[in-house]
MMTF fields as JSON, N, C-alpha, C and O atoms, coordinates in Angstrom:
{
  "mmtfVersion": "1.0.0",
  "mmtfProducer": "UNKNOWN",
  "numBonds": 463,
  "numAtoms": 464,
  "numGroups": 116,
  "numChains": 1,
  "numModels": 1,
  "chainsPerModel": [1],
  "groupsPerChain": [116],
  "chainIdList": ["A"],
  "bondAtomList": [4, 2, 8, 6, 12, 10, 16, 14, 20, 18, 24, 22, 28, 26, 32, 30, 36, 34, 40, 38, 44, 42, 48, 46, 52, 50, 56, 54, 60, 58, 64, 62, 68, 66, 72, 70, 76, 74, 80, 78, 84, 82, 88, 86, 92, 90, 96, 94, 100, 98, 104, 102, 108, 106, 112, 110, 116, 114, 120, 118, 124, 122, 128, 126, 132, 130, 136, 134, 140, 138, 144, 142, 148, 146, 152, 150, 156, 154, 160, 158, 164, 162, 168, 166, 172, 170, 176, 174, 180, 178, 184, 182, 188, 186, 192, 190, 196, 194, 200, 198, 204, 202, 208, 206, 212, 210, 216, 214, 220, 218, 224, 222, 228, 226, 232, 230, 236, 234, 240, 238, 244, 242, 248, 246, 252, 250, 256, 254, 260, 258, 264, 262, 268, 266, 272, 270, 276, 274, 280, 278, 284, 282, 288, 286, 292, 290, 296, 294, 300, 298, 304, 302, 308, 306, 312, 310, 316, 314, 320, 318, 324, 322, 328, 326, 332, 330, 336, 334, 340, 338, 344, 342, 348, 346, 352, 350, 356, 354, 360, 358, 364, 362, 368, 366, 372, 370, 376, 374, 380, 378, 384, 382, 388, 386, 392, 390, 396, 394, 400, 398, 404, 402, 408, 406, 412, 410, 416, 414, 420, 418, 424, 422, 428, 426, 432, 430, 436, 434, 440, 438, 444, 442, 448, 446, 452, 450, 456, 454, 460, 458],
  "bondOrderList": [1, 1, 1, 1, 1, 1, 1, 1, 1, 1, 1, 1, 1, 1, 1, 1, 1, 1, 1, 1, 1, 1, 1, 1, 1, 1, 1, 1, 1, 1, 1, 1, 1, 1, 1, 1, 1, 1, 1, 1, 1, 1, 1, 1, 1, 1, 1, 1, 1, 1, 1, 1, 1, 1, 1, 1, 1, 1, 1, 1, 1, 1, 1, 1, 1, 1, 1, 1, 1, 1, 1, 1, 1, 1, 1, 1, 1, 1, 1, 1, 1, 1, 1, 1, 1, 1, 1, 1, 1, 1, 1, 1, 1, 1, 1, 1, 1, 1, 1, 1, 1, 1, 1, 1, 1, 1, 1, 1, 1, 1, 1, 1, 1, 1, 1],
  "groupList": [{"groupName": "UNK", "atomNameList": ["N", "CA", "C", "O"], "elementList": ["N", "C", "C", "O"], "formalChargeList": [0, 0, 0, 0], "bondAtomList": [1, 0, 2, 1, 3, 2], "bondOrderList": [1, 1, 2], "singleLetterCode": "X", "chemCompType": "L-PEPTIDE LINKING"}],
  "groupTypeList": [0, 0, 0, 0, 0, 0, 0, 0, 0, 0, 0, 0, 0, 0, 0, 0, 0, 0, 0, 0, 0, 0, 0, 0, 0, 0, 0, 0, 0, 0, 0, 0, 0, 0, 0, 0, 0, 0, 0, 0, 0, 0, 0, 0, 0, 0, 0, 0, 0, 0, 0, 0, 0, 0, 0, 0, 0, 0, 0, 0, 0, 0, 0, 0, 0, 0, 0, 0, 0, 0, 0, 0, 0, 0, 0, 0, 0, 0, 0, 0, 0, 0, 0, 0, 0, 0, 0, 0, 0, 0, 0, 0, 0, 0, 0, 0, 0, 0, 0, 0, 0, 0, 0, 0, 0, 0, 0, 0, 0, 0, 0, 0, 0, 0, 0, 0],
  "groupIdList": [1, 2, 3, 4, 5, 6, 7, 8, 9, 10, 11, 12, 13, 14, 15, 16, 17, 18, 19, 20, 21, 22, 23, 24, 25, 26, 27, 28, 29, 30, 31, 32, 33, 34, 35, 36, 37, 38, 39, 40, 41, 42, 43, 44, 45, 46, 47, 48, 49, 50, 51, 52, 53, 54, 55, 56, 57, 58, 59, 60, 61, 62, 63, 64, 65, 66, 67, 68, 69, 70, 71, 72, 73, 74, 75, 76, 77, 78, 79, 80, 81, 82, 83, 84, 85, 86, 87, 88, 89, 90, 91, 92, 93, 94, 95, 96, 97, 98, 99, 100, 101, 102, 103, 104, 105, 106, 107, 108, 109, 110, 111, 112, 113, 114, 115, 116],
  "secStructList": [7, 7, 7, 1, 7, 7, 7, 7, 7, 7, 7, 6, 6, 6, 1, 7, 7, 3, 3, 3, 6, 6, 3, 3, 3, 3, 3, 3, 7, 6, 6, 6, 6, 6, 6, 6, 3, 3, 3, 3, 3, 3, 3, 3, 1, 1, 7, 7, 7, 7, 7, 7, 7, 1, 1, 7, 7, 3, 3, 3, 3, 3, 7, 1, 7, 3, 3, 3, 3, 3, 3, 6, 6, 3, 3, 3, 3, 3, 3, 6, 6, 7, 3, 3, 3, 3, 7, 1, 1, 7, 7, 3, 3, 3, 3, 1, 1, 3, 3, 3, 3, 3, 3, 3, 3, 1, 7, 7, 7, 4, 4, 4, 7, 7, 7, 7],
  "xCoordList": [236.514, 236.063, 236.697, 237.73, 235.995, 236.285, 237.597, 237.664, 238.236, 238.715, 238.719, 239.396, 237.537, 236.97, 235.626, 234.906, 235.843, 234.711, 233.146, 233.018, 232.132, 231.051, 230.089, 228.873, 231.205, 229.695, 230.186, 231.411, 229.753, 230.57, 229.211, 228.01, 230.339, 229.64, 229.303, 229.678, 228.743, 228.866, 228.109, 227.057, 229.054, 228.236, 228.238, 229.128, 226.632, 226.229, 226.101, 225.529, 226.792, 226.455, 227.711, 227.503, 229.162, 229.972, 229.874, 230.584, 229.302, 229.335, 229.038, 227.832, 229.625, 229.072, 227.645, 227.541, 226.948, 225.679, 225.621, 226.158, 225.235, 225.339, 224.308, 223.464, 223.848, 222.703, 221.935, 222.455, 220.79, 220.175, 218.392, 217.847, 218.01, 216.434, 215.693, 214.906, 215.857, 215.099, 215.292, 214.451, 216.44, 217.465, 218.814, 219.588, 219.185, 220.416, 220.578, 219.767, 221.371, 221.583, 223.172, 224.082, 223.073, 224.438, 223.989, 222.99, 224.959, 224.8, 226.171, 227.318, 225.391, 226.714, 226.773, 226.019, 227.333, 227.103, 227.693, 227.942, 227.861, 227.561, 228.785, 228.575, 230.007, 231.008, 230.994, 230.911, 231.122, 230.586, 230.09, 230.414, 229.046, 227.912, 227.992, 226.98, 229.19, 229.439, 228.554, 227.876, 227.711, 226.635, 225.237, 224.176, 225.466, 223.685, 222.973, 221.794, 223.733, 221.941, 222.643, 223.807, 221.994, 222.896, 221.917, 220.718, 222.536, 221.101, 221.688, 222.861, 220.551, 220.77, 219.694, 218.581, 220.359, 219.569, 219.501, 220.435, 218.306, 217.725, 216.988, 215.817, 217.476, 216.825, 216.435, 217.107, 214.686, 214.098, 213.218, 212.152, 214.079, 213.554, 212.589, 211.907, 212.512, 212.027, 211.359, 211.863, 209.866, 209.787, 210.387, 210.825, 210.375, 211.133, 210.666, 209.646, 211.673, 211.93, 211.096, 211.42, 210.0, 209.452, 210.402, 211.053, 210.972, 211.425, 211.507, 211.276, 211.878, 212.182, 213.269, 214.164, 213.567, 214.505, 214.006, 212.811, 215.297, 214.362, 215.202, 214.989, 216.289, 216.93, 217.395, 218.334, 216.558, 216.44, 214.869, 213.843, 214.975, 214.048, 214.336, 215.407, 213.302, 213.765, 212.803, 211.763, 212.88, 212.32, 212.046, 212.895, 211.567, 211.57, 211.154, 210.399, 211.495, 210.938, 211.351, 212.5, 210.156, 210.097, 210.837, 210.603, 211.577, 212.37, 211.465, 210.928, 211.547, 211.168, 209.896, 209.631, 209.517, 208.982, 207.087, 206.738, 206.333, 205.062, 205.488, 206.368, 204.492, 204.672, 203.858, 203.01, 204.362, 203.46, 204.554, 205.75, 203.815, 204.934, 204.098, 202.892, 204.36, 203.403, 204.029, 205.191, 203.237, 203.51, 202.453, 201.226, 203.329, 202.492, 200.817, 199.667, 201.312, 200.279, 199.182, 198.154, 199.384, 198.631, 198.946, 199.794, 198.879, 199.419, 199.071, 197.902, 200.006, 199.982, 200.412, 201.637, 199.656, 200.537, 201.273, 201.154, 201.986, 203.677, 203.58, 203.077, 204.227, 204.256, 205.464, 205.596, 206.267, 207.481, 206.493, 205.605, 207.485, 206.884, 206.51, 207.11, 205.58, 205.224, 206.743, 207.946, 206.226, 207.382, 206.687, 205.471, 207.366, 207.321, 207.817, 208.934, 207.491, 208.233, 207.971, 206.899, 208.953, 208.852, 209.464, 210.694, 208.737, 209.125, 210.076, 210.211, 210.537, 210.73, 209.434, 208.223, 210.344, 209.596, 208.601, 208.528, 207.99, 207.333, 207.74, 208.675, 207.057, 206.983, 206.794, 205.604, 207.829, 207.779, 208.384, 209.586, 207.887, 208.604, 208.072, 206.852, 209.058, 208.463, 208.224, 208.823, 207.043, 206.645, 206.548, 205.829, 207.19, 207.349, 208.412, 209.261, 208.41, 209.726, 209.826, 209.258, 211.028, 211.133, 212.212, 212.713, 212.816, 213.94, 213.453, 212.346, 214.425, 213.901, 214.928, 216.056, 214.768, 216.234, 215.251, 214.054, 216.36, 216.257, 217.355, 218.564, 216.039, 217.007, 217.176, 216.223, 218.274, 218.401, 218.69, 219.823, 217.728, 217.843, 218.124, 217.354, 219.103, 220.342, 221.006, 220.246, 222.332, 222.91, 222.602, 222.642, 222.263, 222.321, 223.079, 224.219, 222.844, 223.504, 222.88, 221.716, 223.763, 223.364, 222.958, 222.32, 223.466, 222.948, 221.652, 221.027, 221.235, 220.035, 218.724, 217.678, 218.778, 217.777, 217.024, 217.582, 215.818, 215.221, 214.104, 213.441, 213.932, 212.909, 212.371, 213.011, 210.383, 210.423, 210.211, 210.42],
  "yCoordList": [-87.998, -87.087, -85.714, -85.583, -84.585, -83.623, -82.618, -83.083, -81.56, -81.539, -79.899, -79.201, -79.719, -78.008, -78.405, -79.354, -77.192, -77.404, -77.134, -76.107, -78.019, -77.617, -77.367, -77.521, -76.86, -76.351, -75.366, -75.473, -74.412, -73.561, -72.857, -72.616, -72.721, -72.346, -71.096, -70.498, -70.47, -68.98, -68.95, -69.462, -68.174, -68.0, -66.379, -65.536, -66.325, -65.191, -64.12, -63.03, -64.771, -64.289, -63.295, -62.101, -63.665, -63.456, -62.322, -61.442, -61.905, -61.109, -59.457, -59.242, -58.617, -57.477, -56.701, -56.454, -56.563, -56.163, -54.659, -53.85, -54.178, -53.693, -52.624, -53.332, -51.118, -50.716, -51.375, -52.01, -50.901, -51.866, -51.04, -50.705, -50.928, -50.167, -50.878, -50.117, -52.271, -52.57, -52.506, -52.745, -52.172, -51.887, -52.278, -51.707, -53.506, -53.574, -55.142, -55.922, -55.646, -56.748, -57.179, -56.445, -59.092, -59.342, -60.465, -61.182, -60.436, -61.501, -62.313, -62.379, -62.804, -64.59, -65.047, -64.392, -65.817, -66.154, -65.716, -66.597, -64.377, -63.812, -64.123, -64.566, -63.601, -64.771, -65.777, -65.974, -66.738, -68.042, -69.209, -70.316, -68.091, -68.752, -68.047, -68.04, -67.348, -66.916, -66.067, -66.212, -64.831, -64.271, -64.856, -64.232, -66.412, -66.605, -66.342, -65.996, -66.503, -66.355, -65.826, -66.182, -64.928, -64.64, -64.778, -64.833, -64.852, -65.367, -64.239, -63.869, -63.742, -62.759, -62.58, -62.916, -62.154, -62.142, -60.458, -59.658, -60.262, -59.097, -58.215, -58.51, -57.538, -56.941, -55.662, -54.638, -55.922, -54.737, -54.133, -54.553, -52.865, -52.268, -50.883, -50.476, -50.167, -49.501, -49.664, -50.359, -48.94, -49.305, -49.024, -47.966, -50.217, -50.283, -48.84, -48.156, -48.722, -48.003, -48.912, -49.994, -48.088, -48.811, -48.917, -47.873, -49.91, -50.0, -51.207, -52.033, -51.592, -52.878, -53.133, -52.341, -54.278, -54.689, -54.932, -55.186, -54.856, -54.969, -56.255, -56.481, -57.152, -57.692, -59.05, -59.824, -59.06, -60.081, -60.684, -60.011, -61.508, -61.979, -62.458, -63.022, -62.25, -62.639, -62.937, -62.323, -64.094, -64.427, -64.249, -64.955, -63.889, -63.521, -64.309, -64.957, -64.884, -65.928, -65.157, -64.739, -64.882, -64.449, -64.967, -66.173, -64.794, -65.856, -65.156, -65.828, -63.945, -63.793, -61.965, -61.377, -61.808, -60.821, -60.641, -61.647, -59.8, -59.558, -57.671, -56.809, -57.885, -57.232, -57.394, -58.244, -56.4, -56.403, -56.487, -56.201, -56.961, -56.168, -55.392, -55.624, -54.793, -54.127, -54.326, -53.981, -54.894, -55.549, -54.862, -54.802, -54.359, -53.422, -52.977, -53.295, -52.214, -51.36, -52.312, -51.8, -53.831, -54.498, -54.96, -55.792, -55.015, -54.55, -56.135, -56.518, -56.92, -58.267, -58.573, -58.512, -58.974, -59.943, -60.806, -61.911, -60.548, -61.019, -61.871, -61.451, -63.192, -63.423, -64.785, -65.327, -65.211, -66.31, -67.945, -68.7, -67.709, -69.135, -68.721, -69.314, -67.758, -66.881, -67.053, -67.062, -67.124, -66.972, -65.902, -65.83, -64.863, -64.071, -64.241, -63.723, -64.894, -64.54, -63.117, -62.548, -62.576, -60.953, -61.01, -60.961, -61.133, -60.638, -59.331, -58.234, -59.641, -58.095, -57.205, -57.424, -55.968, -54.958, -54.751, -53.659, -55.958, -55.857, -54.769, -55.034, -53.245, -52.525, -52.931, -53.18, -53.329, -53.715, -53.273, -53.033, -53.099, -53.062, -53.375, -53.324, -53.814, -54.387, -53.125, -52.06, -53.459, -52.963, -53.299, -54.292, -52.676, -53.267, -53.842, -53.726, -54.582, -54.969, -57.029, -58.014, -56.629, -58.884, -58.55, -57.427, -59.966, -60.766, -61.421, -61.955, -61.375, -62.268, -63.13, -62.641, -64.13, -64.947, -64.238, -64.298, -63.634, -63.275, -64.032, -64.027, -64.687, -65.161, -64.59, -64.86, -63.576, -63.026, -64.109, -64.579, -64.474, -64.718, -63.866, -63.79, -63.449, -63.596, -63.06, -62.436, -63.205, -62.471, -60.947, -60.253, -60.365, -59.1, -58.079, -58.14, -57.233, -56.42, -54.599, -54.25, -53.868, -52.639, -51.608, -50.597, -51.968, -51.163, -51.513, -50.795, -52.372, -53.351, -52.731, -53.38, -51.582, -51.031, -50.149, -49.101, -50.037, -48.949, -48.066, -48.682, -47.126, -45.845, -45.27, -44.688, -45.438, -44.488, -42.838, -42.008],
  "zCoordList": [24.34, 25.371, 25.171, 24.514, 25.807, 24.8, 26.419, 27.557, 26.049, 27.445, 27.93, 28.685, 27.022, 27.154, 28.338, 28.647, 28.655, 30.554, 29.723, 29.058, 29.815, 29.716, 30.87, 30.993, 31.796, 32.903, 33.833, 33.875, 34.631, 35.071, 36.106, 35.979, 37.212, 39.021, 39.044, 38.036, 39.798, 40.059, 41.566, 41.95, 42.203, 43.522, 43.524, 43.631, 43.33, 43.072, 44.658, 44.667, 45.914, 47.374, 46.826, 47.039, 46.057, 45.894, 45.027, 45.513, 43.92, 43.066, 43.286, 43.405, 43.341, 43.959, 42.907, 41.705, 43.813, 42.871, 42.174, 42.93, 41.219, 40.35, 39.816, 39.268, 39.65, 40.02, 38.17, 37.253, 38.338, 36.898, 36.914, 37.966, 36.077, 35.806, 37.207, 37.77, 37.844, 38.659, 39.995, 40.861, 40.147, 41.679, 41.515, 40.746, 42.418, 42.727, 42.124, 42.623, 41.266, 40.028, 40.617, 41.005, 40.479, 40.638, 39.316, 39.377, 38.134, 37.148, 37.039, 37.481, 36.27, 36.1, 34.68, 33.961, 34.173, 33.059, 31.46, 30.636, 31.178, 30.87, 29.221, 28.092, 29.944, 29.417, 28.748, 27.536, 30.042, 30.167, 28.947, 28.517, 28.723, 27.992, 26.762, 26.061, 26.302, 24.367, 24.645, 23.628, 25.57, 25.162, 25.213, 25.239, 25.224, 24.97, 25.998, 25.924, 27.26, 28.025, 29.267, 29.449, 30.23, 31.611, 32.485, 32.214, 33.809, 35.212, 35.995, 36.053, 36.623, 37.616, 39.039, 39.443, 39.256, 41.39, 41.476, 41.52, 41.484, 41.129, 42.845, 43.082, 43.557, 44.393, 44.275, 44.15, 44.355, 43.711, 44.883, 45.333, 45.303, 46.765, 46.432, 47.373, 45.161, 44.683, 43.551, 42.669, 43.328, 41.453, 40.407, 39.955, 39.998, 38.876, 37.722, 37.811, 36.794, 35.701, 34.416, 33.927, 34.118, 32.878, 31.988, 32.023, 30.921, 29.761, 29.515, 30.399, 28.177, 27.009, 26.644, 26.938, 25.906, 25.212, 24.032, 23.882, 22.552, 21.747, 20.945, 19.754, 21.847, 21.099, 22.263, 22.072, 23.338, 24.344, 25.119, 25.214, 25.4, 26.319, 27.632, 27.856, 28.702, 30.201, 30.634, 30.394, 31.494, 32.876, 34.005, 34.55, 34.655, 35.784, 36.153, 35.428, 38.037, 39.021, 39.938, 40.078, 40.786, 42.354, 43.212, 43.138, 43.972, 45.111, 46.707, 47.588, 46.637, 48.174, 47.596, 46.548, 49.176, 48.725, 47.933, 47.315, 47.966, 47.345, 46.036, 46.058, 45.325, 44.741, 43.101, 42.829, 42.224, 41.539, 40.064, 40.131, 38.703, 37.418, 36.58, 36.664, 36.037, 35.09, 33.682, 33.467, 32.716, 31.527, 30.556, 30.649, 29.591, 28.343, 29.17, 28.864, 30.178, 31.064, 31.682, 32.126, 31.731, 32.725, 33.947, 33.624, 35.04, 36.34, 36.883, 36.836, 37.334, 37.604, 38.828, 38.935, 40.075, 41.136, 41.309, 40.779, 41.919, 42.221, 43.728, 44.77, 43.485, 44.644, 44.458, 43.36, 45.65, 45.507, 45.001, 45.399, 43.828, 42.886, 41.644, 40.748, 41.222, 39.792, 39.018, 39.28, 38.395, 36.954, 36.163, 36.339, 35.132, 34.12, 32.983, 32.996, 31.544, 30.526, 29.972, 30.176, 29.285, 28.748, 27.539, 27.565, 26.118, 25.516, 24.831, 25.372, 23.838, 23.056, 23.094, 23.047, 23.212, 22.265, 23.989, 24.551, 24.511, 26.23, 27.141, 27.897, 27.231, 28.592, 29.386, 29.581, 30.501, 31.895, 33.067, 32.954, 34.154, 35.271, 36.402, 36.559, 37.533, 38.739, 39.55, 39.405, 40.626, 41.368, 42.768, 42.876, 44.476, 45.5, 45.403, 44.519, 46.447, 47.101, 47.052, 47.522, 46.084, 45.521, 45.484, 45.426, 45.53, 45.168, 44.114, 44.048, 43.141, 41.951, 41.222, 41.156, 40.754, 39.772, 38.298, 38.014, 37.666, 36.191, 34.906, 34.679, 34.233, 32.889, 31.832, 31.101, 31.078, 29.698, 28.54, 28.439, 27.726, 26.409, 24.866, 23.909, 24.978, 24.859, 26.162, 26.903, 26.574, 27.389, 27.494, 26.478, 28.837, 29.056, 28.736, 29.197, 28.149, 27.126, 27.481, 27.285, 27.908, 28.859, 27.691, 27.985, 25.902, 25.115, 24.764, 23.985, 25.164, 25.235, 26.092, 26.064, 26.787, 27.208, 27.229, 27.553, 27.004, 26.44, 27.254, 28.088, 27.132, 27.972, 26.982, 26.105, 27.048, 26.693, 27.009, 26.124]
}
């Protein structure tokens, strides 16, 4: 049996949130997980900032809230339950007012974001 921790908590009520292209961001993980992947609770009270990553992928899942994303200029409804995968290289940003759980594949990385 091995006696290194393979699992680890985060109470994200706890984390102070953080400003981010989509609003206000509290993440976890990040550490944690060597870099591979980070989860974040995303409150997006304004529209979002179009841009990409060109060296991650993310998820998005709605938790609360209506709204819209706009993905390489196609404009999509948003509503609690939708999921989003987003590629690389993918112009996106949310639109209206969500709560969202966001997954970075690889860990979130702030040189990692792009405008054009």
């Amino acid at each position: 049996m091995t006696s290194e921790k393979r699992y680890f908590i985060a109470d994200l009520t706890e984390i102070v949130p953080v400003p981010c292209p989509c609003g206000m961001t509290s993440r976890a993980f990040i550490a944690e997980s060597g870099n591979r992947t980070s989860f974040h609770v995303v409150d997006i009270k304004k529209d979002a900032e179009k841009h990409y990553h060109k060296n991650h992928l993310e998820i998005y899942y709605v938790l609360e809230g209506t709204g819209w994303i706009e993905v390489d200029d196609e404009i999509i409804p948003l509503s609690p339950g939708k999921a989003v995968l987003i590629q690389e290289f993918c112009r996106h940003r949310a639109i209206g007012k969500l709560k969202i759980a966001n997954v970075s594949i690889p860990a979130y990385d702030p040189e990692d974001e792009w405008f054009d």
